[in-house]
N, C-alpha and C positions, 0 to 999 in steps of 0.2 A: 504494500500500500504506500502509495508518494505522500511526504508530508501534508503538501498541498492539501491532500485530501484528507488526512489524518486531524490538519488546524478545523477545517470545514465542519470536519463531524463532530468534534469537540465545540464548538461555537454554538451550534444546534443541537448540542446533547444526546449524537448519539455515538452510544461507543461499537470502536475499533476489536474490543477485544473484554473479555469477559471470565470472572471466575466463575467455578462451578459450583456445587456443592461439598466434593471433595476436595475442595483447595484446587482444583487443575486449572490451568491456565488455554483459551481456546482464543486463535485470533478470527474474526469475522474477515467472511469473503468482503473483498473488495465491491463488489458487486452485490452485494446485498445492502450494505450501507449507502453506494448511490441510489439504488431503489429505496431506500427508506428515507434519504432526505430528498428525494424527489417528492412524498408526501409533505413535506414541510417548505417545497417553494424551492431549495436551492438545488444547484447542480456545480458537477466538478468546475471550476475556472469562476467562478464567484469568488468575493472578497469572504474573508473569515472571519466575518465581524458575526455577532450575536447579535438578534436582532434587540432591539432596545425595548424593556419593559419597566415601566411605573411600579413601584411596589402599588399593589393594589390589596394585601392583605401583610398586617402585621400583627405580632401582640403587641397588646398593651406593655408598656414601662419599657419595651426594645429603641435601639438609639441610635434610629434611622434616620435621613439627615433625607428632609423631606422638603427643605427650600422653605422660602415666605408664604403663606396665603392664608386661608381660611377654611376650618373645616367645618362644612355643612351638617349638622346633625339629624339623625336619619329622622328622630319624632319630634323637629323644630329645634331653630336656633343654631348660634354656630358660635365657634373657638377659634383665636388667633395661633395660627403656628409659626414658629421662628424658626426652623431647622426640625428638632424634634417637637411631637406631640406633649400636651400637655400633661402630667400623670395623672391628673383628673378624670382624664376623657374616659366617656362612658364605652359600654361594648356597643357593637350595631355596626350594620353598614350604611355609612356615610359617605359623603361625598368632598374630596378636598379642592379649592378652588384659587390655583395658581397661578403665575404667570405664561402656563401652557394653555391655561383652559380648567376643565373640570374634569378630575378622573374619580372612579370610584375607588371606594379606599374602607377595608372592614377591619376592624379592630376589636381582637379578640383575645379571650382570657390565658392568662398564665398557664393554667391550669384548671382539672376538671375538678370537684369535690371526690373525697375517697369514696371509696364504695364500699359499703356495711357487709363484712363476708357470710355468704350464702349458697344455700344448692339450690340446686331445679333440674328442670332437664331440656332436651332438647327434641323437636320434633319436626319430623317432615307434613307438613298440614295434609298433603294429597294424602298421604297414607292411614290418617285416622279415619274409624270407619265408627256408625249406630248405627242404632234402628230405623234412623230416619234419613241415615246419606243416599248419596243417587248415586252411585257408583264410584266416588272418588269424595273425600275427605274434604270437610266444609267448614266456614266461619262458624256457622252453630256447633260444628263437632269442635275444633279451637275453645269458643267459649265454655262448653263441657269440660273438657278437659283441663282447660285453665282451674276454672273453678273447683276441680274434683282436687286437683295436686295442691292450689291452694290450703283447701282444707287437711290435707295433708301438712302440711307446713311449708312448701316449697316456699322460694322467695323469689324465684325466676320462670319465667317460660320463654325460650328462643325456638323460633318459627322460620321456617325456610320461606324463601325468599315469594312474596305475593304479588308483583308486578304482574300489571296485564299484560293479555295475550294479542293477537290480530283475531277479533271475530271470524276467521275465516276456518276451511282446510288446505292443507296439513295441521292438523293443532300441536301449537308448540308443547311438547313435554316437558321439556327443561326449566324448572324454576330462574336457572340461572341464564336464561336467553330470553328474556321477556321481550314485549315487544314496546313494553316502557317500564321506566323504574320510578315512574310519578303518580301511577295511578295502579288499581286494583283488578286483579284479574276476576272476571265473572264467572268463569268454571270451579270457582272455589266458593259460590252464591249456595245460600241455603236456598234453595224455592220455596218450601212453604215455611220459611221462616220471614217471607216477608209482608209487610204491611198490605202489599194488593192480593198476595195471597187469603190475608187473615178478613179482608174485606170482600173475597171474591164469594159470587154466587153459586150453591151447593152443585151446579150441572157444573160449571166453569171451574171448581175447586176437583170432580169427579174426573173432569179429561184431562185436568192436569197433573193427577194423581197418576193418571194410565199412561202417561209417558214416562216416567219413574226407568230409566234401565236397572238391570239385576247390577246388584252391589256384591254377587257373591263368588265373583268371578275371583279367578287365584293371580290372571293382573288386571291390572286398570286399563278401560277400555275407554281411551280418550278421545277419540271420535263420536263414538255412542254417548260420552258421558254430553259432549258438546251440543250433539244433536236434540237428544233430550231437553237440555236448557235450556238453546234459546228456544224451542218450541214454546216450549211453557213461559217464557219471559214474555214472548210476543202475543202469548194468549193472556197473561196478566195483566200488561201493560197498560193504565190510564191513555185513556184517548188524550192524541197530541201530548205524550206523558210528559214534557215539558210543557207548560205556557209560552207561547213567544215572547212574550214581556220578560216573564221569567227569564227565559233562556238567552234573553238581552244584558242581563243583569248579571247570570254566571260568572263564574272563577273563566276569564280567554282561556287560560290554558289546557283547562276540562273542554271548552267548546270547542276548541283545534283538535284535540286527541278524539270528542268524538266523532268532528267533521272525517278525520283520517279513517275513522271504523267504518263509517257509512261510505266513503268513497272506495277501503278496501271491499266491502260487501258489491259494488257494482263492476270492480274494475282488477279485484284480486289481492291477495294477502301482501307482497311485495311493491310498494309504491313506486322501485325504480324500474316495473317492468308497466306503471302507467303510462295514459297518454303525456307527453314534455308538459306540457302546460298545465298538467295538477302534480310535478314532480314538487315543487316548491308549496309552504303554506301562505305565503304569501302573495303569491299569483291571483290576479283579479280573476280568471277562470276559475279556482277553489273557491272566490267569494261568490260567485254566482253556482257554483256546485254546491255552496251549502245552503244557500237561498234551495232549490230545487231539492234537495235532502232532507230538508229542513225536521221533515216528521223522523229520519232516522238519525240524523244528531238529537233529535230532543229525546229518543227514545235511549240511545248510548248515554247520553248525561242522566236520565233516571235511571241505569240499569248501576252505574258508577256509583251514585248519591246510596242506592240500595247497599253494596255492598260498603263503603264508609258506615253507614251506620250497624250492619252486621260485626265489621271490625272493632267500630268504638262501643258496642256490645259486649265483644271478647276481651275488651282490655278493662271493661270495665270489671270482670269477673278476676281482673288481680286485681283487685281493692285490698291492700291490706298486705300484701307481699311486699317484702325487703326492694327488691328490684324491679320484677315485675314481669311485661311483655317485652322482648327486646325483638326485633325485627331487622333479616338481611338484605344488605345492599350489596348485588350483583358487581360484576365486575364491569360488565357494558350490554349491552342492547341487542337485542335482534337487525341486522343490518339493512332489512326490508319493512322493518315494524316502525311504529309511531314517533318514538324518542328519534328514533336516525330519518327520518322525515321530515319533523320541526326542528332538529336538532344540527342539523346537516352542514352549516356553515360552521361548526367548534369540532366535527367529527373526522377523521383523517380517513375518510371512505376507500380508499384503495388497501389498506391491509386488514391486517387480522390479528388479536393478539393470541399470546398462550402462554408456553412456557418451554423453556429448551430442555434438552434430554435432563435426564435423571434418573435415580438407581430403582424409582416406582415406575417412570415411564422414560425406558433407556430411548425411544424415537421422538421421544418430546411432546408436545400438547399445542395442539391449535384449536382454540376456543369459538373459532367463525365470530367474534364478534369484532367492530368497531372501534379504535381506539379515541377517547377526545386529544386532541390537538393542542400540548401544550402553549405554545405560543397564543392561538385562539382562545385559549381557556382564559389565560393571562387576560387577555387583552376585555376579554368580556365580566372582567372583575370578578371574575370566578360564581358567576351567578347559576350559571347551570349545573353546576357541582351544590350549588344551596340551594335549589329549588328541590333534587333529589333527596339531598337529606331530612330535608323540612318534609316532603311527603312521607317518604318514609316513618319519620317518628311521627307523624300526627294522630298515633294509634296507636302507640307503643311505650314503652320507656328507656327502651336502650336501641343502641344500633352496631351490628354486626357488621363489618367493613370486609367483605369477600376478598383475600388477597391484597391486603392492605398493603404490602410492598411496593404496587401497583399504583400508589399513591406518589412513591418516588421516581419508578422506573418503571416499566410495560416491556414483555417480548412483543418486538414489530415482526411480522412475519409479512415478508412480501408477497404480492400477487403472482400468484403460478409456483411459488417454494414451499418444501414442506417442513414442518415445522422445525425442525433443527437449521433450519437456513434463513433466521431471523439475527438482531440483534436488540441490545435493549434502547430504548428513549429514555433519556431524564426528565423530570419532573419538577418542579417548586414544591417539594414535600410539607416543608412548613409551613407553606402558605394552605396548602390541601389538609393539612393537618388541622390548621390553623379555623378553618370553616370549616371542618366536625365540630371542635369543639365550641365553636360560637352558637351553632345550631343547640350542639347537646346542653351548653349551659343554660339556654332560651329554655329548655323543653324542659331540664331536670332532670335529664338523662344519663345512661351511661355509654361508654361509646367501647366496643371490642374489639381490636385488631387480629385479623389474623393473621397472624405471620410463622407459617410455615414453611417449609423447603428451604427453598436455595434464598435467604433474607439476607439485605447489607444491615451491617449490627446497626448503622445509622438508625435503622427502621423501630427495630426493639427500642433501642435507647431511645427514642425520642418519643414513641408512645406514652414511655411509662413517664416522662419529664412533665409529658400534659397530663397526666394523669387518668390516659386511655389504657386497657388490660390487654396483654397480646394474648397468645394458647400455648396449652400446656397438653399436649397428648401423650398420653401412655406411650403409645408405639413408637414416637418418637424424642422420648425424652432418654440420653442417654448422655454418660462423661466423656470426658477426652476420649479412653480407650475403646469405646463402645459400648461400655457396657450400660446396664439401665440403670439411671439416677435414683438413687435411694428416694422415697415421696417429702423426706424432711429438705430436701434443697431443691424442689420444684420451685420456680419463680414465686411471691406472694403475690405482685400483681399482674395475676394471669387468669385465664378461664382454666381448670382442670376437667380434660375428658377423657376418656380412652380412644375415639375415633372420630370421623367426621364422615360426613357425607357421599365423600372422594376417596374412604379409606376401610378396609376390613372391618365389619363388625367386629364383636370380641369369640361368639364360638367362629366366626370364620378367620379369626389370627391361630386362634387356638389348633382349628381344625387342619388348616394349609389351603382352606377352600381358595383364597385370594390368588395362591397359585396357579391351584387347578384349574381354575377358570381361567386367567390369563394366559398359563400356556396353551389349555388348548383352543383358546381364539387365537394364536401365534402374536401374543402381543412383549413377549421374552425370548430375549437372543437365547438366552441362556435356560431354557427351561430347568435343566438338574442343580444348577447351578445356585439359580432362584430358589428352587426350594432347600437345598441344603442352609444356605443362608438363611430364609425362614423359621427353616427347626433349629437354629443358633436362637435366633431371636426369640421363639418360645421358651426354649430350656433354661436360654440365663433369665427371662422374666421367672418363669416358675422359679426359680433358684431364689430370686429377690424376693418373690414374697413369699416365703420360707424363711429365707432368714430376718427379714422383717418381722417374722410372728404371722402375719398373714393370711396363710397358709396351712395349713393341718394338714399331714398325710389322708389322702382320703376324703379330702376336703374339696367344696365346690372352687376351683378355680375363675368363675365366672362372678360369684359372690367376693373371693377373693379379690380379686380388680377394682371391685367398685369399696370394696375396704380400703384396698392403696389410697385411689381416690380422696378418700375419707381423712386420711392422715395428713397428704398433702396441706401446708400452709396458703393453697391459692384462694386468694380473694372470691373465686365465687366455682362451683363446684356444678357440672352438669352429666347427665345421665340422660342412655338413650333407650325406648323401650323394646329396639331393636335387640340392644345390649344387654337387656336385662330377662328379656324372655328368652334368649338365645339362639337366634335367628342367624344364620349365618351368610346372610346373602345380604350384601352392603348395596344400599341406593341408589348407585352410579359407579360406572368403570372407568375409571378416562381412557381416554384412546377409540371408546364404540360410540358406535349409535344405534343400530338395529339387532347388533351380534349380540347384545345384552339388555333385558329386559329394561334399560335405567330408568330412574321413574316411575317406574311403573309398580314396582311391590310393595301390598296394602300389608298393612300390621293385619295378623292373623285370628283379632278377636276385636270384640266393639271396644270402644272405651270404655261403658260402662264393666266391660267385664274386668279390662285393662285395670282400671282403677283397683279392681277387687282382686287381681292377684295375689297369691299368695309372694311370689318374688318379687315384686313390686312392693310390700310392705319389708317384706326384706330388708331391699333396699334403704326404702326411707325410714327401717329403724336404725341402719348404720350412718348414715347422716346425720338425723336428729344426737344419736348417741354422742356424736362428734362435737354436738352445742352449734351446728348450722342452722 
C-alpha cells in the first residue's frame, strides 16, 4: 500500500490494517480500502486532509475550546461562551451560535447514576408462547411474563430487539434487521388485546377469532403468523382509523414511516427497487402518494399507536422492579426497509457491515445491513442516533447497545466481497457515547454495552467511565492462560450471563451440540479440531465449578452455572429460560439463514407454565439466596 494512500485512509478513519482477536496482526487489501473510502466521497490522488467537523456533542465540565458566541438553550434562553462552556450549563441539545453560523451542539453528562445490583432474565419476545398467542410471542405475553418474574422478585427484564418490520412478504425474521429501529413491529401485536378488538361486534370479534393460526407448531411460522394479523387488523380497524385532522397533527416521523408501509404494500417491501420518484421521502411524488394513500397511512399510524400502548402496558407490569424493562438496539436496519429510506442521506448505502473472521466464525460475518456515515452523522449533530435511542427507551428502562464496539468502529465490507475482505471505519465514540447517555439520563435509564469479541479496551474503558455496564458471559470469560475466570473477578460493572443470543445455550455448551450443528452445515475449517477444543472448554468449566464449591459430584451442572452466576460481583445478573429449562438449541447461528431454523424456536411450554416450573424456582431461589 503507497503512503499516499495509507495518509488518505487515516484522514477518513479507515484502517490499513487490523488486530485480531488473538493479538494477530492482518494488513487490509489495498483495494478494499479504496472501495471503502469510495463510500465516504474520497479516492486515491485526493488531499489527506480530514474533513472538518464542529464538535457537535461534548460532556459537560470537558475543555473544549469552542470560540466566542452564544449558546442557544434547547427549552429557552441562552449563555455567553468564551472559549469553553460554562460549568453551569445545563444537559440538552442546544444550539451554539458563532461566528460560522449556528451548529448544533448537545451537552451531556459525566456520567450515568450507579445501578442498584440485581437479576432478571432475558428473553426472546417471538418465543414466548399462552393460551392466547397466534403463533408467535406477543406484547400481552411480555407483559405476563414481566409481571409473573416480577412477583418473583426479579429486578430486570431484557427483550430482544422490537423494531418494525416492512408490512410486506418475505417477512423479516430477524429481530436484528428490522426494517426500522424507531418504531414497533406489528407481528408482535396482541389482536384481541386491543381496544377495537374489546369494542368489536360478537360476528366481527367471531371471524377474527377464526383466523387465529395454530401456535403449536414446533417453529414459528412467520408468514402464517403475518397473514393472520393483518387480516384481522384490517377487519378491526376504525373506519378512516386515523382522523385527517388527526393525522395532520401526528408525531412527521410516524407519518413518513407509515407513508413508507403503505407505499411498500403497493409497490413492494424494498423501496430501492421502487419507481425513482418515491425513492426519496421527500419527493413531491411521495407527497401526493400519501395524499392518495391516505386511508392506508392512517391505518399504519393506528396499527403503530396500538402496539405503543401494548408496550407501555408491559412496562408498566415492572412497576416496582430494581431496573426494570431494558430494551435492544440493533446494530443497523434492513437496507430496503423504512429507516434506510428516510434515512438515506446519513446511510453509506453501498456496503455492508459484520465482522471479520474469528475462532466462532473463522469466515467472518456479514450482517447485510447498512452502515451510518460517520462524517454525515457528525455533520447532522448526531440527531439520528437520538431519535433511535429516544424510541427505543420510551417503553422501557434501560437500553441494550447490540455491538457496542460499533459505536467506535464498524466492519465495512465492500460490495461484491465477502466478509473477511472488509476493513474497519472509525467512529467519534465519545460523542456516540456521549448521546446514550444524555438520552439515558432524560429517561432514568440504564444503558448496556455489549462488548464482546474482538473489542479495542478503548471500548470497555470508556463504558464503565460513563457509567454504562459492558457483558460478562460464562463462555467467554477467561485469564490470560485460558483458563475460566474464577466468578469473584468477573467485572462489577457488567451484565452477568452464561450466553446470548448469537451463542450456545448452556445444555448445548454442555452437550457439543454448537459443534454439531456447525460442522455439519460446513461452517468449520476445522470440524475435529473445533470440537476437541470445545470438550477443553467444558472440562476446565466443570473443573471450576468444582473447585468453586459449585459443583457436587453428581450434581446438576446446568443448576451449577447459574450458581456461578450467583456468586459473581456483577452489577446486575440475567438468566435465560432457554438456559434454564435446558434447551439446547440456541436462537441464531451466525453465518445461516435458511440452513438453520434462526428465529424461529418457540420456548416449549406457555409462560404460565414457565413461571410455574419447578427449575425456574430453582433458579430464583439461588439469586434471591445471593441478596439480588
Amino acid at each position: 500500500m503507497t503512503s499516499d494512500l495509507a495518509d488518505l485512509a487515516s484522514a477518513y478513519g479507515v484502517a490499513t490494517g487490523y488486530e485480531d482477536g488473538a493479538g494477530r496482526w492482518h494488513e487490509v487489501d489495498p483495494d478494499v480500502v479504496v472501495a471503502v473510502l469510495a463510500q465516504l466521497g474520497a479516492a486515491p490522488g485526493d488531499p489527506a486532509v480530514p474533513p472538518v467537523r464542529v464538535p457537535t456533542v461534548i460532556k459537560r465540565g470537558a475543555r473544549v475550546d469552542l470560540g466566542r458566541g452564544e449558546l442557544l438553550l434547547e427549552h429557552g434562553g441562552s449563555l455567553p461562551v468564551d472559549g469553553v462552556l460554562p460549568a453551569d450549563v445545563p444537559l440538552g441539545w442546544h444550539r451554539l451560535r458563532g461566528e460560522a453560523g449556528e451548529t448544533p451542539l448537545a451537552v451531556t453528562p459525566e456520567s450515568l447514576a450507579a445501578v442498584r445490583r440485581s437479576w432478571g432474565w432475558m428473553v426472546q419476545l417471538y418465543a414466548l408462547r399462552s393460551r392466547g398467542s397466534w403463533g408467535i410471542g406477543d406484547y400481552a405475553d411480555l407483559r405476563a411474563f414481566t409481571g409473573g418474574v416480577a412477583a418473583h422478585g426479579a429486578g430486570a427484564v431484557l427483550v430482544s430487539p422490537v423494531g418494525a418490520i416492512t408490512p410486506t412478504e418475505p417477512v423479516e425474521r430477524s429481530p436484528y434487521s428490522p426494517s426500522s429501529r424507531r418504531f414497533h413491529n406489528p407481528l408482535l401485536l396482541s389482536i384481541t388485546e386491543t381496544d377495537a378488538f374489546a369494542a368489536a361486534d360478537p360476528d366481527t370479534r367471531a371471524a377474527v377469532l377464526a383466523l387465529r393460526p395454530d401456535r403449536g407448531g414446533e417453529l414459528i411460522d412467520y408468514p402464517a403468523v403475518w397473514r393472520a394479523k393483518s387480516a384481522a387488523l384490517a377487519l378491526l380497524a376504525p373506519a378512516n382509523s386515523v382522523a385527517e385532522a388527526d393525522l395532520a397533527l401526528a408525531d412527521p416521523a410516524l407519518v413518513e414511516f407509515a407513508t413508507f408501509c403503505a407505499l411498500a404494500e403497493h409497490h413492494g417491501g424494498d423501496w430501492r427497487r421502487w419507481p425513482a420518484a418515491l425513492r426519496r421521502p421527500d419527493a413531491p411524488e411521495v407527497a401526493a402518494a400519501r395524499r392518495e394513500l391516505a386511508e392506508r397511512v392512517a391505518f399504519h399510524v393506528w396499527v403503530q399507536r396500538q402496539c405503543a400502548a401494548q408496550l407501555a402496558a408491559a412496562h408498566a407490569a415492572a412497576g416496582g422492579m430494581s431496573v426494570g424493562v431494558l430494551h435492544d438496539l440493533p446494530v443497523g436496519v434492513d437496507p430496503g426497509g423504512a429507516d434506510a429510506w428516510a434515512l438515506q442521506d446519513v446511510l453509506a448505502a453501498g456496503v455492508t457491515v459484520g465482522a471479520p473472521p474469528d475462532a466462532f466464525s473463522p469466515k467472518g460475518q456479514d450482517w447485510a445491513l447498512p452502515p451510518l456515515r460517520p462524517d454525515r452523522l457528525a455533520a447532522a449533530g448526531y440527531a439520528p442516533l437520538r431519535d433511535m435511542v429516544r424510541a427505543v427507551l420510551a417503553h422501557g428502562d434501560g437500553i441494550r447497545v447490540d455491538h457496542v464496539a460499533g459505536l467506535w468502529r464498524l466492519w465495512w465490507i465492500p460490495p461484491g466481497e465477502s466478509a473477511d475482505r472488509g476493513t474497519y471505519v472509525r467512529y467519534d465514540g465519545a460523542a456516540m457515547l456521549g448521546v446514550l447517555a444524555l438520552e439515558a439520563e432524560r429517561a432514568g435509564a440504564v444503558v448496556v454495552g455489549e462488548d464482546l469479541g474482538t473489542v479495542p479496551e478503548e471500548v470497555s474503558r470508556e463504558l464503565r467511565e460513563r457509567g454504562a455496564l459492558g457483558c460478562a458471559v460464562a463462555w467467554f470469560e477467561r485469564d490470560g492462560d485460558g483458563a475460566p475466570t474464577p466468578p469473584a473477578r468477573w467485572s462489577r460493572r457488567a451484565v452477568a450471563t452464561l450466553s446470548t443470543h448469537d451463542l450456545p445455550t448452556a445444555a448445548g455448551f454442555l452437550s457439543g451440540e454448537h459443534v454439531r450443528v456447525r460442522a455439519g452445515l460446513g461452517l468449520l475449517d476445522d470440524p475435529e479440531g473445533e470440537a476437541e477444543r470445545a470438550e477443553g472448554e467444558r472440562a476446565a468449566l466443570l473443573r471450576l465449578l468444582a473447585d468453586e464449591g459449585l459443583l457436587e459430584p453428581g450434581g446438576d451442572p446446568v443448576l451449577a452455572l447459574h450458581r456461578l452466576l450467583a456468586t459473581t460481583p456483577c452489577d446486575l445478573v440475567l438468566v435465560a429460560p432457554t438456559d434454564v429449562l435446558g434447551d439446547p438449541r440456541q436462537p441464531n447461528l451466525p453465518g445461516t439463514i435458511d440452513e438453520y431454523p434462526n428465529w424461529r424456536i418457540p420456548l416449549d411450554r406457555d409462560v404460565e407454565e414457565l413461571l410455574a416450573d419447578p427449575r425456574v424456582a430453582q433458579v430464583v431461589a439461588l439469586l434471591r439466596d445471593c441478596g439480588r
